[in-house]
C-alpha positions in Angstrom: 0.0 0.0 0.0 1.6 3.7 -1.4 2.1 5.7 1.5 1.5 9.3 0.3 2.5 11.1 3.6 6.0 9.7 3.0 8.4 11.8 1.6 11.8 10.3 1.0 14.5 13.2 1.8 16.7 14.9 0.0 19.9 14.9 2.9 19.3 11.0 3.9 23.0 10.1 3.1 22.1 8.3 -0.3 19.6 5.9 1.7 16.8 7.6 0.5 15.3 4.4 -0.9 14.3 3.4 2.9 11.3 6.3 2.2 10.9 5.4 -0.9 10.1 1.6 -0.6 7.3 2.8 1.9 6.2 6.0 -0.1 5.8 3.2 -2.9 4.3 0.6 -1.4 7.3 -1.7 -2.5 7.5 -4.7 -0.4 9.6 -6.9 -2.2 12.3 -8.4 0.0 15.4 -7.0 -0.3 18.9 -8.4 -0.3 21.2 -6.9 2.0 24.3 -7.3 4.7 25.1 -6.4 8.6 26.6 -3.2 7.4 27.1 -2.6 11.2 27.4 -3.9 14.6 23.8 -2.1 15.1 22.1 0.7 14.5 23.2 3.6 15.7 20.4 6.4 16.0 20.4 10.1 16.6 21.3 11.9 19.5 17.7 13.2 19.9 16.2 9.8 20.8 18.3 9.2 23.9 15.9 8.5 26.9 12.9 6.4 27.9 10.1 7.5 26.1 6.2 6.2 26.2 5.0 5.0 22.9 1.6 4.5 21.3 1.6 2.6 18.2 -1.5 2.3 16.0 -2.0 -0.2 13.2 -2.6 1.5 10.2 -2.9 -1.2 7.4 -2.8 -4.5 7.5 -2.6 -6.7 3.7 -1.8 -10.2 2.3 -0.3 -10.1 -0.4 -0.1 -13.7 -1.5 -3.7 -14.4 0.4 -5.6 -14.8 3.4 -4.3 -18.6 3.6 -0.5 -18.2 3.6 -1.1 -15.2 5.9 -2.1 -17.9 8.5 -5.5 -18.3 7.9 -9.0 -16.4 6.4 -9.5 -16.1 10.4 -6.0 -14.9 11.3 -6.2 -12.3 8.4 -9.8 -11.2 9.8 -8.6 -11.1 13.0 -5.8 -9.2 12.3 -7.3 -6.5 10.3 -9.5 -5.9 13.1 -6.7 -4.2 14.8 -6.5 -1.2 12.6 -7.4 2.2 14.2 -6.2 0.4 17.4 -2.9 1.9 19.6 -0.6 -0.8 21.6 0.8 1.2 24.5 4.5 0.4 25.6 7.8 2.0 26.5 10.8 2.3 24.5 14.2 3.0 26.0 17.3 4.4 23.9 20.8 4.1 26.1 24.3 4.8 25.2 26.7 2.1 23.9 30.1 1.6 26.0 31.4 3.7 22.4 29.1 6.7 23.5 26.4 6.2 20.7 22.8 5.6 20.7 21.4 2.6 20.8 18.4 0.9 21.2 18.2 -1.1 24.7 16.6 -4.5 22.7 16.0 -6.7 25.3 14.0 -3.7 27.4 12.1 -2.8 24.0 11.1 -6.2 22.8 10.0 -7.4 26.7 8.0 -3.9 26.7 6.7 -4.8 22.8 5.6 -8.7 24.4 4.4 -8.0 27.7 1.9 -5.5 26.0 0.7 -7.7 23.3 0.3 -10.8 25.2 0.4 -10.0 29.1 1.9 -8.0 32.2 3.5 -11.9 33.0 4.2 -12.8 29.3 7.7 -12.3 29.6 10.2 -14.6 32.0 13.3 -13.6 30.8 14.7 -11.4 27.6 18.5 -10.5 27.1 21.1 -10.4 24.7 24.8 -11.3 24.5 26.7 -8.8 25.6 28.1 -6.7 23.0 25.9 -8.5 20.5 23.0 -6.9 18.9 22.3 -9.6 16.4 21.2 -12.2 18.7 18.1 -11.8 21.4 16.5 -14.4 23.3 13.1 -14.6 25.0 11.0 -17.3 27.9 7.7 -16.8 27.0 4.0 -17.3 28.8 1.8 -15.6 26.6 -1.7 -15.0 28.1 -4.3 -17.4 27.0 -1.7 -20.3 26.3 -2.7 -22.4 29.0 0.3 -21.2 31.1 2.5 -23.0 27.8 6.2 -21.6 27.9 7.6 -20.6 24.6 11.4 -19.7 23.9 11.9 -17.4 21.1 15.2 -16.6 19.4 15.6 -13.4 17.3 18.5 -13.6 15.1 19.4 -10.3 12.8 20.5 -11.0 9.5 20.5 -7.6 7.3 20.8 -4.0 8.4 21.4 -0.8 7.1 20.6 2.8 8.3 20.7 6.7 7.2 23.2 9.2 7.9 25.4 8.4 10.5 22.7 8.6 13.9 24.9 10.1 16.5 27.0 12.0 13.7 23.6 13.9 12.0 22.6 16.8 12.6 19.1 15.9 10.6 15.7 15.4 12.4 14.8 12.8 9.9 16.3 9.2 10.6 15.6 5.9 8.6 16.6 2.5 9.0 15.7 -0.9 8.3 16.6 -4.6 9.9 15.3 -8.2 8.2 15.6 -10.9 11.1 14.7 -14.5 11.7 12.5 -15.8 14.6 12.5 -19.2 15.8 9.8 -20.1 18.3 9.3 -23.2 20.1 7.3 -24.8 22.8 9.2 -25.8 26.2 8.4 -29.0 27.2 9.0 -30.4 30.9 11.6 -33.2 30.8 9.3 -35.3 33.1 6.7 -35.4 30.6 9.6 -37.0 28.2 10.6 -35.7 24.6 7.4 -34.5 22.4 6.2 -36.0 19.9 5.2 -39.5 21.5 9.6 -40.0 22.4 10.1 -42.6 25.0 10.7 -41.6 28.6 13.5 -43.2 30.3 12.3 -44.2 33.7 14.4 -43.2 36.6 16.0 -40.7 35.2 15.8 -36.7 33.7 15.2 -37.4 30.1 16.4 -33.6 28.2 13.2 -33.0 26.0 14.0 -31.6 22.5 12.4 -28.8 21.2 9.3 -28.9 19.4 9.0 -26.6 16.6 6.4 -24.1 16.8 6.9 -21.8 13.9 10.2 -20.1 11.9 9.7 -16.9 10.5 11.7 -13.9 8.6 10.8 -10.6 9.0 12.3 -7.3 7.4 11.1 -3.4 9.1 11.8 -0.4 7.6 11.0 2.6 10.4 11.1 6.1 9.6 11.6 8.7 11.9 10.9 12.7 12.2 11.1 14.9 15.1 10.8 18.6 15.1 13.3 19.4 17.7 16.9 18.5 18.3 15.7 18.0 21.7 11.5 17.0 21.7 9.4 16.2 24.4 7.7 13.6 21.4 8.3 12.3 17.8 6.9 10.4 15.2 7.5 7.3 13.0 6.4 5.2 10.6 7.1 1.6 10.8 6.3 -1.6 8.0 6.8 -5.0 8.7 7.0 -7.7 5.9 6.9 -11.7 7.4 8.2 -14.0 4.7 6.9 -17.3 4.5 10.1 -19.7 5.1 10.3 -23.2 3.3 9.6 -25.1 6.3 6.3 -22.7 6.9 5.0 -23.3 3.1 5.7 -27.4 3.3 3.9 -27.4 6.5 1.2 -25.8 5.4 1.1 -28.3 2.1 1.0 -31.0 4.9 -2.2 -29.9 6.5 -3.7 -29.3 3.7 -4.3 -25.4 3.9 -3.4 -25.2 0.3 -4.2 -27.1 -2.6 -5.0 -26.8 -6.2 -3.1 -25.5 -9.4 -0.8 -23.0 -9.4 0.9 -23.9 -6.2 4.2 -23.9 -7.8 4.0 -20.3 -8.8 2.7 -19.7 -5.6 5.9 -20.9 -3.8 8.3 -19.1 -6.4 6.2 -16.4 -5.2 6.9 -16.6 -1.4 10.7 -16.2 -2.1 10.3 -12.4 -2.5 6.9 -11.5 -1.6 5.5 -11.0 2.2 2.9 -13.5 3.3 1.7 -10.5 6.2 2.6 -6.8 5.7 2.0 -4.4 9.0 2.4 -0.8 8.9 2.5 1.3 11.8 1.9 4.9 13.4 3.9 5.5 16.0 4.1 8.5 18.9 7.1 8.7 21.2 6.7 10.4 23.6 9.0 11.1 26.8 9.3 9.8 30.0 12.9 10.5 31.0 15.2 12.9 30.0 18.8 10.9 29.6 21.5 11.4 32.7 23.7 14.1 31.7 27.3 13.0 31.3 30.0 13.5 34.2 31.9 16.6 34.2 35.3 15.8 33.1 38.0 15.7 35.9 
């Protein structure tokens, strides 16, 4: 879906295609490297800050069925209009830049989607921002624990964050998710294992779901120092081989053209998310220590 209200700039440090993709609707998936250890954004958006984000479109590009379901894509669309409520915190790096704190952001993210309790653990390596980890209990899972893994595989950014002086910021991460269920090791390996008696049997992990994702956020603030700013965030879910097989296996798709239909998922999102977002802040960061 063309986003008219986003203009690509003219000073965004030859990255202007980050706009452009959204002001074009252009959701093919692109190819791209870790062209840094993370992203480093601008000096305004240091702090914890309150954030409202409200769903402004929700599409399936390749169909209702590969987005999950007819009922997951009804579901989903239902959400539009609606605001999640979270907070977001941006720290400095031991290298003095600005960062985002993951681990705080995507347990703020969870336990507002799914539950004050939802999260029982999120962190990161340290020193390692392409690699987050997550217990989860979401609400309404039958108290069923979930470890997620968040791996980043492609990033790329505008200007140089803490080195530009510009109040317009752009950026853009693709990542795979692996979730799975957490078994107890009493109840033996799933998927009908046998149990050795007297003893802990280690349970393996069942697969839940594998997923890629790629965001492209946009940011605009109208003060070197603001009390809010604004964004615009699109997420793009590819469908990964395992998730299209599986789905062939249960039968959730069938007749001709199924073939093209794969080819398709290659480069196409199965579930496209755009976003309005409002920071707002909380906290104004510590200043720094006088120098001796």
């Amino acid at each position: 879906k063309k986003l008219d209200d986003v203009v690509a700039p003219l000073d965004a440090g030859g990255k202007s295609w980050l706009w452009k993709k959204l002001q074009d609707g252009d959701v093919v998936r692109m190819e791209g490297t870790l062209a840094a250890p993370d992203i480093f954004y601008p000096p305004w958006m240091l702090g914890l800050w309150q954030v409202s984000s409200a769903t402004r479109s929700v599409e399936a590009p390749l169909g209702p069925e590969l987005f999950g379901s007819p009922a997951a894509f009804e579901a989903a669309t239902q959400d539009v209009g609606k605001a999640l409520t979270y907070t977001a915190r941006f720290r400095r790096s031991t290298q003095g830049r600005v960062v985002a704190d993951r681990a705080y952001n995507v347990a703020s993210i969870s336990r507002a989607a799914m539950g004050d309790a939802a999260v029982l653990q999120c962190y990161e390596e340290e020193g390692n921002a392409n690699k987050l980890t997550l217990t989860l209990v979401p609400g309404g899972a039958g108290g069923r624990v979930f470890n997620a893994e968040l791996s980043v595989l492609a990033r790329d950014q505008s200007g140089q964050g803490n080195d530009s002086p510009s109040l317009l910021f752009g950026c853009t991460e693709s990542s795979r998710q692996m979730i799975t269920a957490n078994t107890d090791g009493n109840n033996g390996p799933p998927g009908g294992g046998p149990k050795e008696r007297g003893s802990f049997a280690i349970p393996r992990a069942a697969p839940v779901s594998s997923k890629e994702t790629q965001v492209i956020q946009v940011f605009c603030s109208d003060s070197p120092e603001p009390s809010s700013f604004r964004s615009v965030q699109r997420i793009c879910t590819f469908l990964t081989q395992a998730d299209f097989v599986a789905k062939l296996r249960s039968k959730q798709l069938k007749g001709p053209g199924l073939a093209e239909l794969y080819e398709a998922s290659k480069k196409v999102p199965a579930d496209v998310r755009t976003y309005d977002i409002t920071y707002t802040r909380v906290k104004k960061p510590a200043a720094p220590p006088a120098p001796a």
